[in-house]
ROMAR-721689 format. One record per residue (C-alpha): residue number from 0; x, y, z. Coordinates in steps of 0.5 Angstrom, whole numbers, plus 500, padded with zeros to 3 digits. Layout:
N
NUM,X,Y,Z;
...
//
This chain:
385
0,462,509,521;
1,455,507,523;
2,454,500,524;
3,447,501,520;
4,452,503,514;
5,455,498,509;
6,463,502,510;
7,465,497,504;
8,459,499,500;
9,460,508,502;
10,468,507,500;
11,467,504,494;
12,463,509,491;
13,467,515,493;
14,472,515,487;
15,467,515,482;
16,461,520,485;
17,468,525,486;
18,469,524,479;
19,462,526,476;
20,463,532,480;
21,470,534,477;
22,467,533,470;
23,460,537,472;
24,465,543,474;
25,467,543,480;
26,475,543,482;
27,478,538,485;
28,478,541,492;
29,472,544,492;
30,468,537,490;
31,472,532,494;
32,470,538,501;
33,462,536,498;
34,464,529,497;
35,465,529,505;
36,460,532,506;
37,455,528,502;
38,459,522,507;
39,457,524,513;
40,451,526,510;
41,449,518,509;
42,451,516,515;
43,446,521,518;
44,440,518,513;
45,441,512,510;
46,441,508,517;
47,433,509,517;
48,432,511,510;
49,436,507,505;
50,436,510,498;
51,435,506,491;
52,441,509,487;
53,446,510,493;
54,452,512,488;
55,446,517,485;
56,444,519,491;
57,451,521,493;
58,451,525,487;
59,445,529,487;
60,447,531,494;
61,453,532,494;
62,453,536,487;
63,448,541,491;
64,454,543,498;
65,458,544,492;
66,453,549,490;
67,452,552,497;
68,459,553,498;
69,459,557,490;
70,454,561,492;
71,457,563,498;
72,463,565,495;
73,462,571,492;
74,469,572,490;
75,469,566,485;
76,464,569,480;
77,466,563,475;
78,464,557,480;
79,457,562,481;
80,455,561,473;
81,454,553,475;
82,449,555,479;
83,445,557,474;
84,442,550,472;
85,443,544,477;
86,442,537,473;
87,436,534,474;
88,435,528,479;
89,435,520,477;
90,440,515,476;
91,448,517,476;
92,452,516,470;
93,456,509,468;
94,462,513,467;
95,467,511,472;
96,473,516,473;
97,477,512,479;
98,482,511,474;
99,483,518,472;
100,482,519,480;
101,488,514,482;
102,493,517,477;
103,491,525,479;
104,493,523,487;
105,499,519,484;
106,501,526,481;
107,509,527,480;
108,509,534,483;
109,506,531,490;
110,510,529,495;
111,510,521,497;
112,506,522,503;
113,502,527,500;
114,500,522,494;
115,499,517,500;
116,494,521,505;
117,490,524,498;
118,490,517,495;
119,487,514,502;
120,482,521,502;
121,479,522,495;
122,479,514,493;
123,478,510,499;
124,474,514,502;
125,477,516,509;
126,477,521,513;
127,482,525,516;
128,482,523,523;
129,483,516,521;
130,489,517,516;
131,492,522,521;
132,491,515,526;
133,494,511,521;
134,500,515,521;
135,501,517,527;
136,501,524,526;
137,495,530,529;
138,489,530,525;
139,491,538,525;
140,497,536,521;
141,493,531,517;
142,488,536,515;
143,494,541,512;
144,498,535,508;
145,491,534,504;
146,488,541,503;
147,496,542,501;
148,496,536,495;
149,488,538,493;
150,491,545,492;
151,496,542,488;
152,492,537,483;
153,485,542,483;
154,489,545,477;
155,491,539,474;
156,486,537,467;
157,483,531,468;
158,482,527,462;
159,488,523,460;
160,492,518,465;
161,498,519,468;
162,505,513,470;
163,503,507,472;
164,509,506,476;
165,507,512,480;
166,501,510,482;
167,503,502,484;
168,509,505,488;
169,504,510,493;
170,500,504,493;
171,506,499,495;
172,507,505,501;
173,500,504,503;
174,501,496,503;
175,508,498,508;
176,504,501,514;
177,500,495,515;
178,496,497,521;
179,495,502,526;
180,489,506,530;
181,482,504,527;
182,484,503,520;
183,488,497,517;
184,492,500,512;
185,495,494,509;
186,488,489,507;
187,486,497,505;
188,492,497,500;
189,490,490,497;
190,482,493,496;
191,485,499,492;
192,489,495,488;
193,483,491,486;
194,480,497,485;
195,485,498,480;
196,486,492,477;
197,478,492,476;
198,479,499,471;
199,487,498,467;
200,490,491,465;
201,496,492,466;
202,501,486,468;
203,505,490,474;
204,498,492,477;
205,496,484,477;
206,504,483,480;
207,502,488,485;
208,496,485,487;
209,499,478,487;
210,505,481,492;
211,501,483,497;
212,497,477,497;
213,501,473,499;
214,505,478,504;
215,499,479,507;
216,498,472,507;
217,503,470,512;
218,501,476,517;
219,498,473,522;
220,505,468,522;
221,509,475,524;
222,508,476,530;
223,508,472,537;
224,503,472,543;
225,508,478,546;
226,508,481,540;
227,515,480,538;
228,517,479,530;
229,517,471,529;
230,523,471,522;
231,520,467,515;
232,524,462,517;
233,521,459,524;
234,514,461,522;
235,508,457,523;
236,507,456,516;
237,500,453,518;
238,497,459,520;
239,499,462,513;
240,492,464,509;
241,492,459,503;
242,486,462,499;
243,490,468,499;
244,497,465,496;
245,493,461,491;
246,490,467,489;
247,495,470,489;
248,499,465,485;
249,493,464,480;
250,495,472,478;
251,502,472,479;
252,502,466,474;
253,497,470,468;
254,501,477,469;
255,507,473,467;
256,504,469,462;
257,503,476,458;
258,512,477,459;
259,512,483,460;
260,516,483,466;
261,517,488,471;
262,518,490,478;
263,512,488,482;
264,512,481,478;
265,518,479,480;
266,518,481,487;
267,512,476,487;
268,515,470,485;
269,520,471,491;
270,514,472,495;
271,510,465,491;
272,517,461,493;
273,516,462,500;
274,509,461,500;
275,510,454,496;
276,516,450,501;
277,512,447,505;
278,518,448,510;
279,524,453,511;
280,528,448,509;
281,525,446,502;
282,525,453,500;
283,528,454,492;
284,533,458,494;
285,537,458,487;
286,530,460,484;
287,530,466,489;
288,537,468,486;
289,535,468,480;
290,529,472,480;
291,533,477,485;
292,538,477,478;
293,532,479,475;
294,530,484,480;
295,537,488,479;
296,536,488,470;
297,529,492,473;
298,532,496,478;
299,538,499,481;
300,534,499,489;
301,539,497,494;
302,534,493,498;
303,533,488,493;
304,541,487,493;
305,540,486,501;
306,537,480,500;
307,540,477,494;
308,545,478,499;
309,541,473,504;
310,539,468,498;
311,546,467,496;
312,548,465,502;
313,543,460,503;
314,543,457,495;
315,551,458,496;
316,553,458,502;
317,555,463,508;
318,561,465,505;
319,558,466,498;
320,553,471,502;
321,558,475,505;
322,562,476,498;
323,555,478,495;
324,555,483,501;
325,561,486,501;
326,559,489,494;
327,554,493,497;
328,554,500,501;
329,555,498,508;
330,551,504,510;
331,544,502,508;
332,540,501,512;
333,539,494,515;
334,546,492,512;
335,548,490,519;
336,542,486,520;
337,544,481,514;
338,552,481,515;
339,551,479,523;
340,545,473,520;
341,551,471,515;
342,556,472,520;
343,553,466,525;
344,551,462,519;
345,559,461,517;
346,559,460,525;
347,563,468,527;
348,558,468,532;
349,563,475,535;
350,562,478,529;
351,555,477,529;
352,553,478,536;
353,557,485,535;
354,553,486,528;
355,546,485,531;
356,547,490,536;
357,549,494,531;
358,543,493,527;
359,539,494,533;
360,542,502,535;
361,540,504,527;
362,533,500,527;
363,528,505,526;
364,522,500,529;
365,521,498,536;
366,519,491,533;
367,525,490,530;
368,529,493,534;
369,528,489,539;
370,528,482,535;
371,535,485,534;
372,537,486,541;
373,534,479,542;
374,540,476,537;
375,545,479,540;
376,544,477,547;
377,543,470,545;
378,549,469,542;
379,553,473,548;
380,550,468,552;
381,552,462,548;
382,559,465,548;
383,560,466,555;
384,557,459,556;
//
């Protein structure tokens, strides 16, 4: 956007201008299609002229390219009839459907991707070009992705709400891509929580925040000069962001306060115990099992058994670990990775070197692989020295 436009502010505003549209009459598509138009429209204008009631303007405007595009459609005589009276400027209605928005984005009949790419469009308020940047796909294909997810949610009613844990779980895909191209998906993530936090109280929305506060809060850690992955375990835990992991304990701590434990929570406090050792060393394993323990009442999720895997074998040592592993699928992904990290902790460094560059063959992410790759060479040169 303009740098003589406040983004943050635009985007903030999208979700509910779209749903004073839809409740005025228009269908989802065809509202989200004006609202966009309206956007682009405010880039042009508000550098020079910056209106009073930004999120009136924006609905006076972008009602009127809803009854442009109405008029030219002969064919929908329906959409015609809202033409005939046209709601008089002034301030926008305090009503604020963003809630209703997240959960219409979040529908069940949508594909995972498609509920994220409509998420990132309806309620945050990016373009096409920079979802398809985000996700490394053309634009073109971008573009059809949305209009197939708006076609499938515009006959959808708009007035009750839908699953909570749909909606977290399409925003924990958000948080999981990170940053590519020119949008930075994760700190995008995080704001839409708060969103969502702002308008539902709800304890596994604050668990969700609080997670990926203090994932966040380690990023700038994660990764050497070279742009090669640094493990939790040597990171420098000075370069993590303390406000961020204080605010994200403050709320972990009130959700769970409420004891209505769930999914999120409880992967928090796994986070919040990382945050809180000062070194890798003082880490509270015992603890992070617990939490794990708790973690499969909640969900039968494989990943969560990898890493209670890991946790044992520091709470109890290697060989403890390795049992904990070998009642899992050897067919997950990552289960190489975690029995070659084992391995070499119970000093089979022949197993784990040939684990590791097992791992590294079914890695998906270059950054992974490589690291990956790195073990197994390192323990190959030890072995021959």
């Amino acid at each position: 956007m303009s740098a003589g436009v406040d983004e943050a502010r635009i985007r903030s505003l999208t979700p509910s201008v779209l749903g004073i549209l839809v409740r005025r009459g228009a269908d989802f598509a065809a509202a989200e299609d004006a609202l966009q138009d309206a956007l682009v429209e405010a880039v042009r204008v508000w550098p020079a002229d910056p209106p009073r009631d930004p999120k009136g303007w924006l609905v006076t405007v972008a009602w009127r390219r809803f009854l442009d595009a109405a008029r030219a459609d002969a064919a929908r005589r329906r959409r015609e009839d809202l033409a005939d009276e046209e709601p008089p400027p002034g301030p926008a209605p305090a009503a604020d459907d963003t809630l209703n928005l997240y959960f219409l984005c979040a529908h069940p009949s949508l594909t995972p991707s498609s509920a994220v790419a409509l998420t990132l469009r309806a309620v945050g308020g990016l373009t096409t070009r920079q979802i398809a940047q985000a996700y490394l796909v053309p634009e073109a294909t971008m573009a059809q992705r949305i209009s197939r997810a708006k076609r499938t949610v515009s006959g959808v009613r708009f007035d009750r709400h839908g699953d909570v844990a749909t909606v977290l779980r399409v925003l924990y895909l958000v948080f999981n891509e990170g940053y590519s191209g020119d949008v930075d998906l994760a700190a995008e993530a995080i704001r839409l929580t708060r969103q969502l936090a702002s308008s539902i109280d709800h304890p596994e929305v604050s668990g969700l925040l609080a997670l990926m506060l203090l994932h966040h809060a380690r990023r700038a850690a994660r990764t050497a000069p070279d742009g090669s992955l640094v493990p939790l375990a040597e990171q420098d835990r000075t370069r993590w962001d303390t406000g961020a992991i204080a605010e994200g304990v403050h709320i972990l701590q009130a959700a769970l306060a409420r004891d209505r434990l769930g999914e999120f929570q409880a992967q928090a406090a796994v986070a919040a115990l990382h945050a809180d050792a000062p070194t890798a060393e003082e880490t509270d394993w015992v603890q992070i099992v617990e939490w794990y323990d708790e973690l499969l009442l909640l969900t039968d999720s494989p990943v969560i058994g990898l890493n209670r895997a890991v946790a044992v074998g520091e709470a109890d040592g290697p060989r403890a670990g390795l049992a904990a592993l070998a009642a899992l699928d050897d067919s997950l992904p990552r289960y190489d990775a975690v029995a070659a990290y084992l391995h070499e902790r119970d000093g089979d460094l022949t197993a784990a070197a040939r684990l590791y560059a097992v791992a590294a063959g079914k890695a998906h992410d270059l950054a992974e692989r490589d690291h990956l790759t790195r073990q197994a060479a390192r323990l190959h040169t030890l072995l021959r020295g």
